[in-house]
Structures are given as structure tokens and as C-alpha cells.
C-alpha positions, 0 to 999 in steps of 0.5 A: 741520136748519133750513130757511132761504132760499138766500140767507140760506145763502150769506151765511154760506157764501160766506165760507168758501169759498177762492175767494171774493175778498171775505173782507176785508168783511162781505157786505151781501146776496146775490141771484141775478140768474140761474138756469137748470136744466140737469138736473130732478129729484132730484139736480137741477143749477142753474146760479146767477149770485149778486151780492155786494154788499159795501158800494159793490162788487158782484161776480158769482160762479158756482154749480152747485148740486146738489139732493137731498132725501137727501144721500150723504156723498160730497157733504157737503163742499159742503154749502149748506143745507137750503133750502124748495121746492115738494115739501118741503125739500131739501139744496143743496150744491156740485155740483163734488163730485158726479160724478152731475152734473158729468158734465152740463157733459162732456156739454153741451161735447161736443154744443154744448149751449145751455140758457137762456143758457148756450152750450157750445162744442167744439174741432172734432176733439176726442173728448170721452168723457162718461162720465167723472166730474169730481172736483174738485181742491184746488190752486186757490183763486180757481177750482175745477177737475174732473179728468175721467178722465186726459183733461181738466180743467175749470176753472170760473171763480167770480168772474165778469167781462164779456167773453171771461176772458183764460185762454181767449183766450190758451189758445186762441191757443197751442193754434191755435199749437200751443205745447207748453207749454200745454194744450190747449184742448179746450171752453168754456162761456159766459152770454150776457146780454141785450145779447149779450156773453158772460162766459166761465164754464169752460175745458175742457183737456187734462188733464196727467197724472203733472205735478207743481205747480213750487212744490211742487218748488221747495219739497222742493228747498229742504228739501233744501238747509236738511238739507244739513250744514254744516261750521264756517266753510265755506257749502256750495254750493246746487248740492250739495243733494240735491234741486237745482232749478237743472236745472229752473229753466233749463229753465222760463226756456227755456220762457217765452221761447218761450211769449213768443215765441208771445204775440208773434206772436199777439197782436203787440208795439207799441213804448213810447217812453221818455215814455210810461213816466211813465204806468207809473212814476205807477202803480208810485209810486200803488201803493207809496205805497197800500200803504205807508200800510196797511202801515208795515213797508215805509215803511224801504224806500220810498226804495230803491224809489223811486229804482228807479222814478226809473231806470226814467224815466231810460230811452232807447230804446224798449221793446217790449210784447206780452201777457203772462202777468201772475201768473208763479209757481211755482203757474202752472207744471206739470212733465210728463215732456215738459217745462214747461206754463204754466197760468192767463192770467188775471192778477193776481186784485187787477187791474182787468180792463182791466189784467190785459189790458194789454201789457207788457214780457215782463221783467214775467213773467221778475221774477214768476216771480224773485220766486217763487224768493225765495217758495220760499226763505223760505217754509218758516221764514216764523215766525222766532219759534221760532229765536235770531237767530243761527240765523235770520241763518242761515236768510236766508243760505242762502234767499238762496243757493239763490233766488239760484242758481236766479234766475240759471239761470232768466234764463240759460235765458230768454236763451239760449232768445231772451228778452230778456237780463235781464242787459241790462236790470237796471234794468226788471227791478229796477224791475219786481221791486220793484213786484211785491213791494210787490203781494205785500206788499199781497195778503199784508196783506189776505188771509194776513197769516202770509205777510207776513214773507216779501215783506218779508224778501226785499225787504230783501234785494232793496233791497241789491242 
């Protein structure tokens, strides 16, 4: 195998990798600004943070990368390179698929270890059992995750940004509240640079076992109702379906409220007066009129859009803020045998720090989470390529029947839980809504083009109403 400079590896690896944000561009170069050896030794465990520079933008990313001369298949997956060092070559790999070294960062949280500038911190009475190996799950892409066991999972953050991540401030304030649909923060681990402030690089929660991911159930749910027969001239209802997901749907609207409930009382609510939404609607207009430009399948609904975000101007009264959860979707949400869990605080992966932290109006997670309903509903026949356009008129009107089913239970279970009615305040949460399509749009454009027809088939849906 031939032996190149870790850098020139990761200049072709990083790439290919799901969590890496940048896939859009050709990567100009790759350095590390930080490496601190946490296990010496064959294997070895490094802790490297790599600047990306990908023409004016430099991103900062983290990774544990394993060292071995010899490399057992069971790691392969993570494969860097073979790279030179003093006593020979040696293979760099992914250290998330070896459990002989994630065992390391258990172990450094559990004792509230600091190597270097890394700092580890344990939640006080928390038992940490550090025998037990991580394995890395395949769910996420913008982060990696190692389930420890059935007791914790580690979610380690890859594209790093300055300060404390909004995932652990917000867990950790749920879990002092003792929210039941959060799990609980049990350690973090952090880099602290030269001027003292720290990045945030690990949340280790409480790990859900037996849970099962809201979008994978939404989906067998609308499998079941597209199999559901269909007698000539008579629409079957949706609620039918063998697999209905309007149970569920109540229940996770029930428990975003009372999650909202807690933000509030945590972090607060201010009050923003009808004159200082011109600031909002200026960025919903800057946003449509960006991604209309790159994207012309959304230039025929731009007029529909626009006039929702001219009624939203038109409001009076004052509107109250509070943190958000801010990237609300069927893949954020887990059913345990208890009930609902909310996971991933973080934002949306396409906002600017600063924004993913702004307060905003809690129908800002209740039209995410809507417009995932539409998702779930078209996803399975996104290519209509294969079907005659009767039979995807048909498609569309059975989509809209089972999204239009389990978004009325969703705000019927969000209101009577004491969330603010949607019902009430239909034109934010049709302007709310819509700006959050024309963002799946633009994410869909630049990262799954496939998916793209699903945002625009839901948004002419959507611009009728």
C-alpha cells in the first residue's frame, strides 16, 4: 500500500464521509491546528482538530483517529491511509469503529480527565460503567454517535463551532428540569484554546433502548396506507390503514408543547412587537428570492409565497419568543415504550451560529415538524418517472390525505397539551411553513438533488391552501 502524508489522505477521504458539510466544493487544503495523544502505543488514539479550507471558508472538523501497524478487519470501515512515522509506516483509521479505543473517551468523562486541552466533565451521581465498548451507529450524518452498552450514547460533534454547541446547553437544561422527553445528559467533553473559551466536542446521554426513529414510523405507516385497496370511485380514509400513525402523531404534538413549556421556563420568553417582524419577514424575502435564483422550479410559487410573508407584516399584537428546538422532523424524535423523546438541539445545519440560537416563535417547531409529515408522505414515490400520470395524480392524492391526517392530530395534540393553537394563528404558521420549505428546497438543491421533487410537490400543495 502506498505511504502518503495524513494530509494529502484526508483530502480525498474527508469527502466521502456523511458528516462532512462541504461536499459541494473541491477542498483547497487540510491541516491540523491540534493534536493531543490521548492513548500511546499501538493501537494509539489521537485527538486531531483539521482546518478545511474550501476557497474563502475555513471549517474546523474533529477527528479520533486510530493508529495500528497491523489493521483488523473490524476497523477497516474507517480506513484513512497508511501514513509515515518514526518507527515505519502505519494505518490511520476512523477510531469510532474500534471499541479498544472508544472505551477511552467512557473512561476520561467518567474521571473528569484533562489531556492537553481537552476537558471532560461528569454529571455528579451519574454511575459510568467504563467497560463498556462503543460501537458507532448509522443514523446520523452531520454527527457520529457510539452506543455504549444499553446505558449511554456519545454523540460526537464533526464540524466544530466556538463556544458551548446549543445541543448541550439545551439537554442540560432539560435534564436539571427533569423533562421526560429528553435524554438525560450524562458528560460532555470540550477543547479549550488559548483564550479560554471552550468548543463543545461530545454530549454523553442517556441511552433509549428499544426506541424506535419517528421517521422510520411514519414511513411503514404510509406503506401501509399506499397497500390499503381501493374500491372504484370510493377514497378510503387514512385512518383505516393498517398501520395509522394519527395515535402517534397526537401524542408527539402533546409532547412538544410540554418540552416548549420547559425552554420557556429555562431560558425565558420576550415579547416581539408587530414592527420588528420587518427584521423576519426581510430574511424569509432575502432567503426566497437566493434560492429562487439557483433553483427555477420554485420561481411559479414565488408569488403565493410572497404574499404569506406580506401577512405576516400585517400582524398586530405581540408575538412571544423563547428557544426553540429549531430543525423539528420526524428523524429528531424517538418512540420508547414510555413516550416521545426529542433529540438534537443543535439547529439547522445550513444556519449561521448566531441564528441557530435566536429565540423564536414556538409555531417555528410546530411548521417543521408539519412539513415533515408532508416528507414522510411523498417520500416513498419521490421519482414519478416510473408511474403514468394518472397513476401519480393518484400517488399525490393519497400523500396529501395521510399528511393532511396526522398534521391536523399533531396540532390538535400540541394545543390541548397547552401549546399555542395553531388553528389561531394560521397565517405565522402558514408563513412559518413555507419559509421552511423554500429551506428544504435550497438544502435539497446543494446536498440530495434526488429528493428535491419532494419539497416542490408538497409546496404546490401547500401554496392552494
Amino acid at each position: 500500500m502506498t505511504v502518503h502524508s495524513l494530509a494529502d489522505l484526508l483530502l480525498s477521504w474527508l469527502p466521502q464521509q456523511r458528516w462532512f458539510a462541504g461536499k459541494d466544493r473541491p477542498v483547497d487544503g487540510v491541516s491540523v491546528v491540534s493534536a493531543t495523544e490521548l492513548r500511546a502505543g499501538d493501537p494509539g488514539l489521537r485527538h486531531l482538530v483539521l482546518e478545511v479550507r474550501q476557497g474563502p471558508v475555513a471549517d474546523r472538523y474533529q477527528l479520533f483517529a486510530g493508529v495500528r501497524s497491523e489493521l483488523p478487519d473490524r476497523v477497516r470501515p474507517g480506513l484513512i491511509g497508511r501514513v509515515p512515522l518514526d518507527g515505519g509506516p502505519v494505518h490511520v483509521y476512523d477510531a469510532i469503529h474500534d471499541p479498544e479505543l472508544t472505551g477511552l473517551l467512557l473512561a476520561a468523562i467518567e474521571s473528569g480527565a484533562e489531556v492537553g486541552p481537552l476537558r471532560f466533565h461528569r454529571v455528579p451521581g451519574v454511575p459510568i460503567d467504563v467497560t463498556l465498548p462503543g460501537a458507532p451507529t448509522s443514523a446520523e450524518q452531520s454527527n457520529s454517535s457510539l452506543i455504549f452498552g444499553d446505558a449511554h450514547i456519545c454523540k460526537l460533534f464533526r464540524r466544530l463551532s466556538a463556544g458551548v454547541n446549543p445541543d448541550l446547553e439545551v439537554n442540560l437544561a432539560l435534564t436539571r428540569r427533569g423533562s421526560a422527553h429528553v435524554p438525560a445528559v450524562h458528560g460532555w467533553f470540550e477543547l479549550v484554546g488559548d483564550d479560554g473559551e471552550p468548543v463543545t466536542l461530545g454530549l454523553l446521554s442517556e441511552f433509549v433502548p428499544g426506541a424506535t426513529d419517528g421517521w422510520q414510523l411514519a414511513v411503514t405507516s404510509v406503506r401501509d396506507w399506499f397497500a390499503q385497496p381501493q374500491e372504484p370511485g370510493v377514497f378510503p380514509d387514512p385512518a383505516l390503514a393498517g398501520g395509522d400513525f394519527g395515535g402517534e402523531a397526537e401524542r408527539l404534538g402533546a409532547a412538544t408543547a410540554e418540552v416548549h413549556r420547559d425552554l420557556a421556563a429555562e431560558f425565558g420568553v420576550s415579547e416581539v412587537r408587530p414592527q420588528d417582524l420587518a427584521g423576519l419577514v426581510h430574511a424569509m424575502r432575502a432567503q426566497l428570492a437566493e434560492v429562487a435564483e439557483g433553483v427555477p422550479d420554485l420561481k411559479p410559487y414565488v408569488p403565493a409565497i410572497g404574499a404569506a410573508f406580506d401577512a405576516l407584516s400585517g400582524l398586530t399584537g405581540p408575538l412571544p419568543f423563547q428557544r426553540v428546538h429549531g430543525d423539528y422532523h420526524l428523524g429528531q424524535v424517538l418512540r420508547s415504550g414510555t413516550g416521545w423523546v426529542l433529540l438534537d438541539f443543535e439547529g439547522e445545519p445550513a444556519r449561521t451560529p448566531q441564528e441557530r440560537v435566536a429565540p423564536g416563535h414556538p409555531l417555528r417547531d410546530v411548521a417543521g415538524m408539519l412539513r415533515s409529515f408532508e416528507y414522510a408522505a411523498r417520500f416513498l414515490h419521490a421519482d414519478e418517472n416510473y408511474v403514468t400520470p394518472d397513476a401519480a395524480h393518484a400517488l399525490e392524492a393519497r400523500s396529501e390525505a395521510w399528511a393532511e391526517r396526522n398534521r391536523r392530530a399533531f396540532c390538535r395534540g400540541y394545543a390541548q397539551a397547552g401549546g399555542t393553537d395553531p388553528a389561531a394563528h394560521a397565517t405565522l404558521l402558514r408563513a412559518l411553513e413555507l419559509d421552511k420549505a423554500v429551506y428544504e428546497i435550497r438544502y435539497e438543491a446543494g446536498n440530495r438533488p434526488s429528493w428535491l421533487p419532494v419539497p416542490l410537490r408538497s409546496l404546490a400543495h401547500l401554496t392552494r391552501r
